[in-house]
N, C-alpha and C positions, 0 to 999 in steps of 0.2 A: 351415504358414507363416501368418502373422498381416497382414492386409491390412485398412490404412483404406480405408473405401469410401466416406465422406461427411463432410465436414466436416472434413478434414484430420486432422495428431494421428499420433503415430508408436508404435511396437511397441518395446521391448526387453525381450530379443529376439529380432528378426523371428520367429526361425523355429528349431527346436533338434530333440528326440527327448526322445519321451514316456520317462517311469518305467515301473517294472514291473508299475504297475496303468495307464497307460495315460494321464498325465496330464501334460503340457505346462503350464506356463505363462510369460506373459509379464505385463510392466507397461503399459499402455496410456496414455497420454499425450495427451488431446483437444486438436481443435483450437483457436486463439489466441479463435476469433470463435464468439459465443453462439449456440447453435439446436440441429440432430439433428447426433449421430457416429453413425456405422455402420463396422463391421468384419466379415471374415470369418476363420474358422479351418479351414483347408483343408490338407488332409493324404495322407499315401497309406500302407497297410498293409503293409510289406514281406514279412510272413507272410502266410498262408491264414487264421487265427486265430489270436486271444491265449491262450495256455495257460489249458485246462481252459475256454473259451468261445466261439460263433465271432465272427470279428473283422468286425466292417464300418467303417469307417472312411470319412467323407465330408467333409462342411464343414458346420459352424455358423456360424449369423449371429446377431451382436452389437447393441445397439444403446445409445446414451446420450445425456445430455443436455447439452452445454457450458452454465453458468450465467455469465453476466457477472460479474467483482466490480462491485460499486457503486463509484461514479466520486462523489469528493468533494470540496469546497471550501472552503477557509478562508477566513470574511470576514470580519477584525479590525474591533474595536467601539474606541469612546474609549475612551481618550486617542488611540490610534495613528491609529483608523481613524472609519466616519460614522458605521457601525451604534452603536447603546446594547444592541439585546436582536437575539437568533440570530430566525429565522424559528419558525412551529409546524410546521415538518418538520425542522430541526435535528436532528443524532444526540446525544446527552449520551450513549451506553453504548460510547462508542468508548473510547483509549485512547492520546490524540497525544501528540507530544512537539515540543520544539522546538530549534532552534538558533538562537543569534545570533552572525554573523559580520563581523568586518570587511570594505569594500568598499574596493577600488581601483580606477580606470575601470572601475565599475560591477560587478565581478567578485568572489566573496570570496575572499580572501586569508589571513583568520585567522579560525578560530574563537575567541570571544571567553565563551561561557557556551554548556551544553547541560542541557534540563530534560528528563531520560529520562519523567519523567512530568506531565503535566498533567489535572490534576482537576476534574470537570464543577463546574457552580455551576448549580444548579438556576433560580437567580432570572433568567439571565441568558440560558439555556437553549443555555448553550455553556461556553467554558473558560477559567479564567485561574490567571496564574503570577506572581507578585510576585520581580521581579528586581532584588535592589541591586545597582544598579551600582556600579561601585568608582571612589573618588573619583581612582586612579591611570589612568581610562581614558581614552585618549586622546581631545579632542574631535574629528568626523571622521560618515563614514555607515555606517551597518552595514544588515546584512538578518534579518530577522528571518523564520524558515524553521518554519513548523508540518507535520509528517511525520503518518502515518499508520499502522504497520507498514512502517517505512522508507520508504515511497513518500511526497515532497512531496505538500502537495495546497494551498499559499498560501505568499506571500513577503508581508513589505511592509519596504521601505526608510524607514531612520528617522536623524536628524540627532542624535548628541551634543553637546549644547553646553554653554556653563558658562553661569551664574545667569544669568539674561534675568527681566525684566518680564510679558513675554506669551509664552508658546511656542505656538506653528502644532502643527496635527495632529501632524503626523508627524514633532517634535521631540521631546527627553526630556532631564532636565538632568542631568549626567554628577555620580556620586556619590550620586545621590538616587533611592527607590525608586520602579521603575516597574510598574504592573499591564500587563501584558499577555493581552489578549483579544481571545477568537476565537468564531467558532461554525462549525460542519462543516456545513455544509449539500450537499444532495444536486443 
């Protein structure tokens, strides 16, 4: 039988009957939170020996090490956002994507564009994606959603509206191309 002893993290599975050289195995599964996993492999011979050697059969102990993912954040630069340039710890070798959704009391309701890829800009030491918008889009607020390997890691809320004088941050004039940028910072 297959036992976490440390650090949570589960067996499948648990527990089964060796082959005919004597060999079990299982998938080990580590705990959710970073540091030591420990396991044991505890067993019992039901024979006196294994054909043609003799048998002893006891328990091994396991050991590994849970790594954390790296935990990351999207901080949009102008036009959207305050930032101009990402930090010097910024990641540029990552690999985001983003989505822009329509909002309804604050909620999205439609996805409205999705860019599966977004490509570093060295200058900038983060990411951007030039989105025409279409002049059929409705004016309203949307969210603008940068992902990581599916996992969010930044939103920011932005206003469409038609032709204006001056547009605020986190406006954008509907029909007219917007850069959007980001930088992942740790």
């Amino acid at each position: 039988a297959w036992t976490a002893t440390v650090g949570g993290g589960s067996f499948s599975p648990a527990s089964g009957i060796t082959d005919a050289v004597g060999i079990m195995g299982s998938t080990w599964v580590l705990g959710s939170l970073p540091g030591a996993n420990g396991a044991v492999a505890a067993g019992s011979n039901p024979r006196p020996f294994w054909p043609g050697r003799p048998g002893v059969w006891g328990s091994t102990s396991f050991a590994a090490i849970a790594v954390a993912p790296p935990v990351y954040h999207a901080a949009f630069m102008a036009p959207l956002g305050t930032a101009t340039i990402g930090s010097q710890n910024a990641f540029t070798d990552l690999t985001p994507s983003l989505t822009v959704c329509a909002l309804s009391a604050g909620a999205c309701v439609q996805t409205v564009a999705t860019f599966a890829t977004v490509n570093a800009n060295a200058s900038l030491r983060g990411y951007q994606i030039n989105w025409n918008t279409p002049a059929t889009l409705p004016r309203g607020f949307y969210r603008v959603t940068a992902s990581v390997q599916g996992n969010a890691i930044g939103s920011i809320d932005i206003e469409g509206v038609l032709k204006q004088k001056k547009l605020e941050s986190f406006q954008f004039e509907v029909g007219r191309t917007l850069p959007i940028k980001f930088s992942i910072e740790p």
